[in-house]
N, C-alpha and C positions, 0 to 999 in steps of 0.2 A: 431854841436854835434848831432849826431842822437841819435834817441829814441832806447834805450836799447834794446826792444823786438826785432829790426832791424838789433843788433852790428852784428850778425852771416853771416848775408845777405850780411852788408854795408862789412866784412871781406873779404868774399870770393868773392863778384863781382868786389870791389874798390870803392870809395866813391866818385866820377866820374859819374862811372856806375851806383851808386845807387840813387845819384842825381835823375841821368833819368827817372829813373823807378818811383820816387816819383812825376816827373812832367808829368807822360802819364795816359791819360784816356782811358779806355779800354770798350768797348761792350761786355756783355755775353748776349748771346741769344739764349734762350733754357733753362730751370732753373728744366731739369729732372734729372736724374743720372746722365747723365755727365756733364751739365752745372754749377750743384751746386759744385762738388767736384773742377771745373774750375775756380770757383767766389773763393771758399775757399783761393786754392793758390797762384792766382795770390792776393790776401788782402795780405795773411802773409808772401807775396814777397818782400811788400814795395810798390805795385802798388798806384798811388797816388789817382785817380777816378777811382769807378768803377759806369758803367753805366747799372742795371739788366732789363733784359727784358724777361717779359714773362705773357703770358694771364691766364694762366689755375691754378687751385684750388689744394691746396695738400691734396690728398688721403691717405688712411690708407694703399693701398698697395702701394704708392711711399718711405713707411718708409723704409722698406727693403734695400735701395741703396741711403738715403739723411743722409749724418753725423751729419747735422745741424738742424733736424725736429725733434720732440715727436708727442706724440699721443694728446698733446693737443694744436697742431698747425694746423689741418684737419681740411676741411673747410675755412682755409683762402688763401690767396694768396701766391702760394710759392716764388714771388720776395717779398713780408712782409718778409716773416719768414726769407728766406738767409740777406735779408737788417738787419732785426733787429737784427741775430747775428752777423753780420760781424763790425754791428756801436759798439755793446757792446765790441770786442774782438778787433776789430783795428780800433779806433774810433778816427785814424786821417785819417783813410781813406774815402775821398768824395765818398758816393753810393746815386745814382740816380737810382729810380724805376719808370720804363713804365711796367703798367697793357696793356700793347699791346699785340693784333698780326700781327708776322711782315707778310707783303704781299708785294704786290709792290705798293699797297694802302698806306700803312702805313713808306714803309721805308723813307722817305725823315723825317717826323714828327721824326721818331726813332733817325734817322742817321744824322742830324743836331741840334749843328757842327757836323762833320764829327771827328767819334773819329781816337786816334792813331793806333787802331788794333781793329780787332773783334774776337772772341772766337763763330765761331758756332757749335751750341748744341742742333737746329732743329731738329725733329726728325721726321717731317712730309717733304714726297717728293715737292710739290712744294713752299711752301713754304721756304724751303732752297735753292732750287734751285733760287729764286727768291733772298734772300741774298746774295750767291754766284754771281749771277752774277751783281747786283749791287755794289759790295764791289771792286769786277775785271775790270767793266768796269770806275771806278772811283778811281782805282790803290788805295786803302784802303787796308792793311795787315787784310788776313780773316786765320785762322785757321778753318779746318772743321773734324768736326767726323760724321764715318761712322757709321755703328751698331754693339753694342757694345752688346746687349741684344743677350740672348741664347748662348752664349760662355763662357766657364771654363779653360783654358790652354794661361797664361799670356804670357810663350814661343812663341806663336804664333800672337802678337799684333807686328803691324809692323807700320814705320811712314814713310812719303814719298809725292809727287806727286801726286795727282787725277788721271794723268792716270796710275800710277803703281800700282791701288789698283786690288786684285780679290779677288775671295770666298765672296762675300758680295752684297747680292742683293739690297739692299739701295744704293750701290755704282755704282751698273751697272745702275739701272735705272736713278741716279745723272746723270753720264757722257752723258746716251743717253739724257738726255735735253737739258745740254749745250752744247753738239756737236750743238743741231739746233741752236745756239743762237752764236754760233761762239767759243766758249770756248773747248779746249780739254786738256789744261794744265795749271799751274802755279797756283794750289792752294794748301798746305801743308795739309796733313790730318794723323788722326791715323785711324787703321784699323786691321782688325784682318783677317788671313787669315784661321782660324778654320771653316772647315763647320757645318755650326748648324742645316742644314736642316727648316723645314717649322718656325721652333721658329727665325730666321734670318729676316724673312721679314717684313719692315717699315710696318709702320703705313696705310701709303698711297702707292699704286705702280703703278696708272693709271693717265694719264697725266689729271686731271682733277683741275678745281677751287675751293680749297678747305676754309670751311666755320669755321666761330668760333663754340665753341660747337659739331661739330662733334664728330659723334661715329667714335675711334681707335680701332685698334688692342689692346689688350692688351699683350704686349710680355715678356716671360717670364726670368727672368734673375735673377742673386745676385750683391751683391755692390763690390764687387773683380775689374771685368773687368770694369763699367761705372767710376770707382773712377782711375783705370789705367788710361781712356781713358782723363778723365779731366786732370786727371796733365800730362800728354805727349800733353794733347793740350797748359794747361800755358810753361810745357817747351820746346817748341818750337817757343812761339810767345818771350818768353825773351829772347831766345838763336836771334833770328831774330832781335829784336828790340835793344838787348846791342852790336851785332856786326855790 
């Protein structure tokens, strides 16, 4: 008998299918605008673990594009606050919190066990690139989001292949890293193909070693497109993982 909050779920995927999804654990990693709207619906999917990762402190200006934060959750850790609603709202869902940052320092501690998919929601250049290419070179199911910040027109978010993404400078500089590392296809992404000019560009965009506590960009955006960009990332890794 599933739990009622699920009937709609277990209805329309099959009670099979929804078995499944209650026995996979999933990595989110990245817990900003689009990693939280990601953890959201992969919980009220039926996801059975979720495992949140992410280093950095929630701001007064992350409220703008987090459904799950107020004003008197600032200052503490944004995997706290997504854990602590996700345990209150679907609190047969297993959530495990890493106050990490993933590197290639850190991925093994993160990534063991080795979950059933990952959700990346990095928003710093090497550091996702560093996910990315541990998650592919160890055939791990990675979903990856491009930049989602500084784009208005939903019409133009597109889902696909790493190498079919453009208009997106987080995305070009992604591919020129794994090109050196042997990677130039085989990781699903969402992406937008709207030019947003200079409000587009990551965080980071030089190949460098980047540190905890770094000063970012701060890029400009609303919860519209980061909250697209989460749920076309959970519904792509369920469309992957139930077929």
């Amino acid at each position: 008998m599933t739990d009622r909050r699920f009937e709609r779920v277990a209805d329309f995927l099959g009670n099979e299918s929804f078995k499944l999804l209650r026995g996979l654990d999933v990595a989110v990693i990245g817990l900003g605008g689009v990693g939280c709207h990601a953890a959201l619906a992969l919980a009220r999917s039926g996801i059975g673990s979720l495992r949140l990762v992410d280093f950095d402190i929630l701001t007064e200006t992350s409220l703008n594009r987090n459904p799950l934060a107020g004003s008197i959750d600032c200052g503490k850790y944004k995997v706290d606050v997504i854990a602590g609603n996700l345990r209150e709202t679907c609190p047969d869902t297993r959530v495990t919190v890493l106050r990490e940052f993933f590197h290639t320092d850190t991925a093994v501690s993160i990534l063991k066990p080795e979950p059933d998919a990952v959700i990346d929601a990095i928003d710093s250049l090497n550091p996702k690139a560093a996910l990315l290419e541990y998650c592919v070179k160890r055939k791990i199911p990675v979903f990856s989001s491009m930049g989602a910040s500084g784009r208005r027109d939903p019409s133009l978010v597109r889902v696909g292949d790493i190498s079919e993404t453009r208009s997106c400078p987080l995305a070009r500089q992604l591919r020129k890293y794994l090109r050196k590392r042997g990677i130039s296809a085989g990781i699903p992404c969402v992406y937008s193909i709207e030019p947003a000019g200079d409000h587009s560009l990551p965080p980071d965009t030089e190949d460098i070693t980047l540190e905890k506590g770094r000063v970012r960009n701060c890029i400009p955006g609303m919860i519209m497109m980061p909250g697209i960009f989460g749920y076309a990332l959970a519904g792509m890794l369920l469309d992957r993982i139930l077929k």
